[in-house]
C-alpha positions as CSV (number, residue, x, y, z in Angstrom):
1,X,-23.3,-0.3,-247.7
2,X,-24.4,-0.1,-251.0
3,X,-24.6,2.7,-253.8
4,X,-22.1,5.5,-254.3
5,X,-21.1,7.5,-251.4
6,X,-18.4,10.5,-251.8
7,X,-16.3,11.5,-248.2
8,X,-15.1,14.8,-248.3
9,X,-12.6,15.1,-245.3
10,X,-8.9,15.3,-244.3
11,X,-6.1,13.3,-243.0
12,X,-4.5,15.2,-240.3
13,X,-4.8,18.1,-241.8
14,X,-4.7,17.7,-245.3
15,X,-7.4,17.7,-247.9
16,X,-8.5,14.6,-249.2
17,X,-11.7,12.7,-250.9
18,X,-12.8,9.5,-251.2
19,X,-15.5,7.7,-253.3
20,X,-16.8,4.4,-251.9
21,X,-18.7,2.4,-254.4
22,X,-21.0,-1.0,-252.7
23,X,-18.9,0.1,-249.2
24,X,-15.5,-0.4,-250.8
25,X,-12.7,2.4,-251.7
26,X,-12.7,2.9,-255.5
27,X,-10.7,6.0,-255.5
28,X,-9.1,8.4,-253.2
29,X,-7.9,12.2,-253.6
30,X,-4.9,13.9,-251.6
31,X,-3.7,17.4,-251.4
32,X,-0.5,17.7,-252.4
33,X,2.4,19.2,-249.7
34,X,4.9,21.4,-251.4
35,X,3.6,20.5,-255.3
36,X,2.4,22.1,-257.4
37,X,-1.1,21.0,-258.5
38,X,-1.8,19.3,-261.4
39,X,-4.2,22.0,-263.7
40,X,-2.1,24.8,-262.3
41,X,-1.3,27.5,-264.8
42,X,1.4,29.9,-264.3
43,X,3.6,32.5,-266.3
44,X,6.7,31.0,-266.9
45,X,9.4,32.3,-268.4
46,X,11.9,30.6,-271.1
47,X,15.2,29.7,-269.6
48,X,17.0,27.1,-272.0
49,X,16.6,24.8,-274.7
50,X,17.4,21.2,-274.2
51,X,18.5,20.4,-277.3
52,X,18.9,16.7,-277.4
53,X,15.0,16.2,-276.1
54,X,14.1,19.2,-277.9
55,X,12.2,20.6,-275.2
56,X,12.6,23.8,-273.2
57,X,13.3,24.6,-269.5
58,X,10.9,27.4,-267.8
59,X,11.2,29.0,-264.9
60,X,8.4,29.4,-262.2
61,X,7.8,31.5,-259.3
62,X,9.9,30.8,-256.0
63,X,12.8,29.4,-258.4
64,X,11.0,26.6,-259.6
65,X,11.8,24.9,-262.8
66,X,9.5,23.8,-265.1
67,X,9.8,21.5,-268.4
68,X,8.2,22.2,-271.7
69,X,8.1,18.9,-274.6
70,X,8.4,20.8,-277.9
71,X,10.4,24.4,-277.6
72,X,9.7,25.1,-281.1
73,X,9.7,28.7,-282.2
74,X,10.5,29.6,-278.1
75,X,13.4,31.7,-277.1
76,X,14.5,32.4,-273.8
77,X,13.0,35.3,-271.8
78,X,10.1,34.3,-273.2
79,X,7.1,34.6,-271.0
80,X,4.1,32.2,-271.8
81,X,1.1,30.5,-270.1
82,X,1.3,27.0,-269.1
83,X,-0.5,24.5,-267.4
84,X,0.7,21.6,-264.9
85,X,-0.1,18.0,-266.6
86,X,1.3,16.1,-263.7
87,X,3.8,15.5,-260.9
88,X,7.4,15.6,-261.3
89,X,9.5,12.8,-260.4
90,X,12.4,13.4,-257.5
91,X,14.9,15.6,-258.9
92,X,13.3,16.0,-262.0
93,X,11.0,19.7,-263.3
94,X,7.4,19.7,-263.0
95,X,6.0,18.8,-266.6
96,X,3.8,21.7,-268.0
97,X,2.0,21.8,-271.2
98,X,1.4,24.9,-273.3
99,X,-2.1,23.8,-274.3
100,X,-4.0,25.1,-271.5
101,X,-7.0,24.4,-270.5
102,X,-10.2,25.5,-268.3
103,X,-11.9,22.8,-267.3
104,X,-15.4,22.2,-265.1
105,X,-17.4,19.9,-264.4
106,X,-19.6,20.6,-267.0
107,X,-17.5,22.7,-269.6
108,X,-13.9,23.0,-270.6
109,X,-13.0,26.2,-272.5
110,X,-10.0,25.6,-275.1
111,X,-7.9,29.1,-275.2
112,X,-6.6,28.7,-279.2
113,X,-8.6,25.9,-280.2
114,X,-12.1,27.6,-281.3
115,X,-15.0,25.4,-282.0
116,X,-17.8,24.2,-280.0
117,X,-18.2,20.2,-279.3
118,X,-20.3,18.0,-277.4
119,X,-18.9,14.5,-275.3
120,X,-19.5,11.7,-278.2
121,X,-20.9,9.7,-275.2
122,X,-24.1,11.7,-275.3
123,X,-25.4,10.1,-278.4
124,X,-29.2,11.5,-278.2
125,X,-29.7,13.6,-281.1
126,X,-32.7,15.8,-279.3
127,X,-30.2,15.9,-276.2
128,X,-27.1,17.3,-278.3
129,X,-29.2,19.6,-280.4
130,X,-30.7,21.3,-277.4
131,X,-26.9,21.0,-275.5
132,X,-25.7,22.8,-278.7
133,X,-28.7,25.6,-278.1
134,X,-27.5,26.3,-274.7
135,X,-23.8,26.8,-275.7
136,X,-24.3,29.3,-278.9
137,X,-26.7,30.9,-276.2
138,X,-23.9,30.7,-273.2
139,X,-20.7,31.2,-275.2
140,X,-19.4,34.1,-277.2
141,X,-17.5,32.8,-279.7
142,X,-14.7,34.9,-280.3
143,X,-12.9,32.5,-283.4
144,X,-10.0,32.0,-280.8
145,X,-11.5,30.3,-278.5
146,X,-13.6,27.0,-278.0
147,X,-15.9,25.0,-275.6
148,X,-16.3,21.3,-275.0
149,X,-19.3,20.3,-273.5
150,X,-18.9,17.1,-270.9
151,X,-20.8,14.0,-271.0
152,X,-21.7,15.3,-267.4
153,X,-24.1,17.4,-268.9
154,X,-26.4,14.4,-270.2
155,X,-27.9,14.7,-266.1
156,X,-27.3,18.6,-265.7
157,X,-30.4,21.4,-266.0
158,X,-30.2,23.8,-267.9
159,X,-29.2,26.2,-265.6
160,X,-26.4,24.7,-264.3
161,X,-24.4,24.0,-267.7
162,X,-24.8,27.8,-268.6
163,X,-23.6,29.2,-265.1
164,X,-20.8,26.6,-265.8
165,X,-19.4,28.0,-269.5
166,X,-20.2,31.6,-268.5
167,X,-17.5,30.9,-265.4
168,X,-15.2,29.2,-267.5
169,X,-14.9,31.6,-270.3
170,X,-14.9,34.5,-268.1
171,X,-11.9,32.7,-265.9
172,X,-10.3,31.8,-269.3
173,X,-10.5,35.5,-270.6
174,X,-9.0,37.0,-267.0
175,X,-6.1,34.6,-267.2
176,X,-5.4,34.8,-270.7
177,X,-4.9,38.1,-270.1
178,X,-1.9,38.1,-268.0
179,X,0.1,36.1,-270.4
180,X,2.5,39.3,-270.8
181,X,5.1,39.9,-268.1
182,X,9.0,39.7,-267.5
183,X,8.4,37.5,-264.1
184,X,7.0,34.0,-263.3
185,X,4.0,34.4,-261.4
186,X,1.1,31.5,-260.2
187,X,-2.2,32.7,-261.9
188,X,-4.3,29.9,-260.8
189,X,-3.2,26.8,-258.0
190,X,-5.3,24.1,-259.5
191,X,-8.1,22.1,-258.1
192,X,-8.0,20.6,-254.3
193,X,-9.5,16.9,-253.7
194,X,-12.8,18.4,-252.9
195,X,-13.3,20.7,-255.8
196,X,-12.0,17.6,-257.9
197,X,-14.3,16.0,-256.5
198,X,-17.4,17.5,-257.2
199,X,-15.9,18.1,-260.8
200,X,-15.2,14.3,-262.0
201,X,-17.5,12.4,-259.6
202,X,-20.5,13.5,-261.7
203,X,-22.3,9.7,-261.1
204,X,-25.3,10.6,-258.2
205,X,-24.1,9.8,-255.2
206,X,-24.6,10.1,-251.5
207,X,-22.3,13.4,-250.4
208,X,-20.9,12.9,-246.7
209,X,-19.1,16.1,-245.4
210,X,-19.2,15.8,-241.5
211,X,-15.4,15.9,-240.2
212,X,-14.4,12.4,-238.9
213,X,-16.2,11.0,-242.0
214,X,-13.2,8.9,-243.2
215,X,-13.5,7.1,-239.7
216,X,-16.9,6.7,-239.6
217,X,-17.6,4.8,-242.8
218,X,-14.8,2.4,-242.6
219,X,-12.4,4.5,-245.0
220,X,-9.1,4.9,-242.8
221,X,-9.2,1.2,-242.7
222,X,-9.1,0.0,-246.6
223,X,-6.7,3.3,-246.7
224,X,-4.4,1.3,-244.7
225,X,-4.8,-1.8,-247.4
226,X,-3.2,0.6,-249.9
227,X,0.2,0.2,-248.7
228,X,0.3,-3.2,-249.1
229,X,1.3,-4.8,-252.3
230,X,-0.8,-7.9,-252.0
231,X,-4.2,-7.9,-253.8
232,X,-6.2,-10.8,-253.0
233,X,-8.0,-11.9,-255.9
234,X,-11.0,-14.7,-256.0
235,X,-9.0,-16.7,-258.8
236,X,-5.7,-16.0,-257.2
237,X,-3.3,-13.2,-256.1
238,X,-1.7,-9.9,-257.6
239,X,1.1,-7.5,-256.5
240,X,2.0,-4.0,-257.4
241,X,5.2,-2.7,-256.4
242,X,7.0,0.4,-257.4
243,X,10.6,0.1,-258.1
244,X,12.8,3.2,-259.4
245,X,12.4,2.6,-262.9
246,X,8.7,1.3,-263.5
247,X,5.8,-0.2,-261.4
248,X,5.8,-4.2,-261.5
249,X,2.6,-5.9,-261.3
250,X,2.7,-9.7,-260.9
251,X,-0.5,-11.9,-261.2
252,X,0.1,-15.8,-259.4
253,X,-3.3,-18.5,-259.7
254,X,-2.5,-19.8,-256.3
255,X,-3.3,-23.1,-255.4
256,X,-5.3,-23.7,-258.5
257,X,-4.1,-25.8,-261.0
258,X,-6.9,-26.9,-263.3
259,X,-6.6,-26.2,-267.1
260,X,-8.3,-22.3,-266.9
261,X,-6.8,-20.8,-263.2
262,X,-4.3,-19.1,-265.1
263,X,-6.9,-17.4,-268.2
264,X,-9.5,-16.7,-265.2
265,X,-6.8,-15.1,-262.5
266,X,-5.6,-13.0,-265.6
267,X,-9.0,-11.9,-266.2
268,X,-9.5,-10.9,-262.8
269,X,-6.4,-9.1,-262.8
270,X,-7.1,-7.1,-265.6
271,X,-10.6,-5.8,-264.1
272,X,-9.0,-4.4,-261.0
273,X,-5.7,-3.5,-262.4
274,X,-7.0,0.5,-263.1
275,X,-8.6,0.6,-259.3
276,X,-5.1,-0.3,-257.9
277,X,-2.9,1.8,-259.9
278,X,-5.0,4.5,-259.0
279,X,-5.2,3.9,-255.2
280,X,-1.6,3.9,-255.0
281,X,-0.8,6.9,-256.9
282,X,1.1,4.8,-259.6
283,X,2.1,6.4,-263.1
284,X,5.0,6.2,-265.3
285,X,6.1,2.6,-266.8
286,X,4.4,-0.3,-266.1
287,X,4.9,-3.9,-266.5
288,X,2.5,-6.7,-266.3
289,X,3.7,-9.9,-265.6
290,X,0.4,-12.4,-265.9
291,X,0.5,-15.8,-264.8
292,X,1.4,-17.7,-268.0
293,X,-0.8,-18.5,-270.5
294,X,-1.1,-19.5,-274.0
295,X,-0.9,-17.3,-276.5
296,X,-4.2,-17.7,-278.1
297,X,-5.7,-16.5,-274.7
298,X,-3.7,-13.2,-275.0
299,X,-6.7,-11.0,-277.1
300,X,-8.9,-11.4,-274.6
301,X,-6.9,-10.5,-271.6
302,X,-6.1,-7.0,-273.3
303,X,-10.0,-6.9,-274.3
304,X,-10.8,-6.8,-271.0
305,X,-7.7,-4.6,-269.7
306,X,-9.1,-2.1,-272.6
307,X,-12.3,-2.4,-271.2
308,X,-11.1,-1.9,-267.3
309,X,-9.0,1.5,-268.5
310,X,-11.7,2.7,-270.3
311,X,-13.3,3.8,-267.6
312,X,-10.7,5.0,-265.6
313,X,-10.0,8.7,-265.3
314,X,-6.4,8.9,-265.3
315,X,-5.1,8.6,-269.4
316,X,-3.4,5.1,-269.6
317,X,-1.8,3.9,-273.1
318,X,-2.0,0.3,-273.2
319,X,1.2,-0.4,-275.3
320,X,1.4,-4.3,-275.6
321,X,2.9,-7.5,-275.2
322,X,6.8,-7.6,-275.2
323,X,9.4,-10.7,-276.2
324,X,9.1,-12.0,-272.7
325,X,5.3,-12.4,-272.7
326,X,4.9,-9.1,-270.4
327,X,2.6,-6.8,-271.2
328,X,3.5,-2.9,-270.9
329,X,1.6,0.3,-270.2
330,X,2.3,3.8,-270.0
331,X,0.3,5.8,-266.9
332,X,0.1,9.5,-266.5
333,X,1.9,11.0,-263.1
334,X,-1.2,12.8,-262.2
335,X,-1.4,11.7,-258.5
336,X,2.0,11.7,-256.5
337,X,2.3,7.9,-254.8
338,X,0.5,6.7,-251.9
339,X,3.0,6.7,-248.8
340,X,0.9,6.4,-245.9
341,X,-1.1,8.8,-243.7
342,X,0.8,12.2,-243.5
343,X,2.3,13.1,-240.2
């Protein structure tokens, strides 16, 4: 099978998505099951400074708990509006931000952060100065509010893009509104797998709905593949395993032993490195161990793991090379872990 081809289906009940790219899983969506999604925004209300992290405990609806980074200038029983960045580890609040954001697949409307700006990978001039047309003619700038116009809109008509900002600033005004209140309340769930989707899959693809597509095409099957930590790699093998504390990759040449297995297995490695993290679910702290090498080979391996994130949707900070010769990264929690098929 060749091309992009985009499942939209469910597994036993629960939403989910998947993209095949050339007939093999590139990246799969899940509903989450008792979670809050991530790009939820709520009214939360101020419970309690943490004062050692300096950040602030909120509480959500249903007696949920939320945690806020900076609590500067916050007191508590103070409502605000914030949005979920991610999911919370066991035991631990679900992080919100307090920058919130209204994003589709075209337009993202930026509630306190007025301007207007267009994706710096549309580089056209003729393309951006007509994209700029359409938003002054879409948008009503109010100086409190701004729009960011996606590099999605390179391939989108005219049409489209404005229905887009007109949605987004309208949703953007309704929910700002309801900022003011004395209890938590949900004002918006998030986005489910499908409506992600059609939102960040913007590349043309073939769109399969039928139920019983994941069986069909072959997806159930490399679904399976997920839960093992053994990547088979033409140079040699990887492994990704999450412990408690971090995910632990480890990249092994095999039974090659001539001068370049271990530069060309690390290269390998670093190519497929995003697509597995994000199969799995993985986020959090991550450490690398690649097969050893010299030192004079390490600039290129993170060229091409800069390269390989680049393109990844989840936000990765590739952090460097530590003592031991691993080298670290720092993943956002936006999907929860792969676990298997749901009951």
């Amino acid at each position: 099978m060749k091309g992009r081809t985009i499942i939209l289906d469910d597994l036993n009940g629960i939403e989910a998505a998947a993209l095949l790219v050339d007939g093999q899983l590139d990246d799969l969506l899940v509903d989450a099951v008792d979670a809050p999604r991530p790009g939820a925004i709520y009214r939360g209300i101020c419970d309690r400074p943490l004062k050692g992290q300096g950040g602030m405990m909120l509480r959500l609806p249903e007696g949920g708990t939320a945690f806020l980074r900076s609590a500067k200038g916050l007191r508590p029983g103070q409502p605000m509006l914030v949005q979920v960045t991610g999911y919370a580890e066991d035991g631990k609040a679900v992080p919100v931000t307090d920058r919130v954001l209204f994003k589709s697949r075209y337009a993202i409307v930026t509630p306190g952060k007025p301007g207007l700006n267009i994706s710096r990978q549309i580089t056209d001039d003729d393309q951006r100065d007509a994209l700029l047309g359409i938003a002054n003619a879409a948008f009503e700038a109010d100086g409190e509010t701004g729009l960011i116009l996606r590099s999605s809109c390179a391939f989108a008509s005219e049409d489209d893009i404005t229905e887009d900002i007109i949605a987004m600033q309208d949703l953007a005004a309704a929910i700002m509104a309801e900022a003011e209140g004395t209890e938590p309340e949900a004002l918006t769930e998030g986005d489910g797998p499908h409506a992600l989707a059609w939102r960040e899959w913007v590349i043309p693809a073939e769109v399969v709905t039928e139920p019983g597509g994941f069986e069909s095409l072959g997806v159930l099957d490399q679904i399976d593949d997920i839960l093992r930590p053994k990547i088979t790699l033409a140079e040699g093998t990887m492994y990704v395993e999450a412990t408690r504390a971090l995910v632990a990759v480890d990249v092994n040449t095999g039974g090659d032993t001539s001068p370049a297995a271990a530069l060309k297995v690390n290269l390998a490695a670093a190519r497929v490195l995003p697509r597995a993290l994000r199969l799995r679910g993985f986020g959090g702290q991550i450490a690398v161990d690649f097969a050893p090498m010299s030192k004079a080979h390490r600039k290129q391996v993170e060229q091409s793991l800069r390269a390989a994130f680049r393109a990844d949707a989840v936000e990765t900070s590739l952090v460097g090379w530590t003592t031991m010769g691993l080298f670290e990264l720092q993943r956002k929690r936006e999907r929860l872990p792969w676990k298997g098929l749901p009951a």
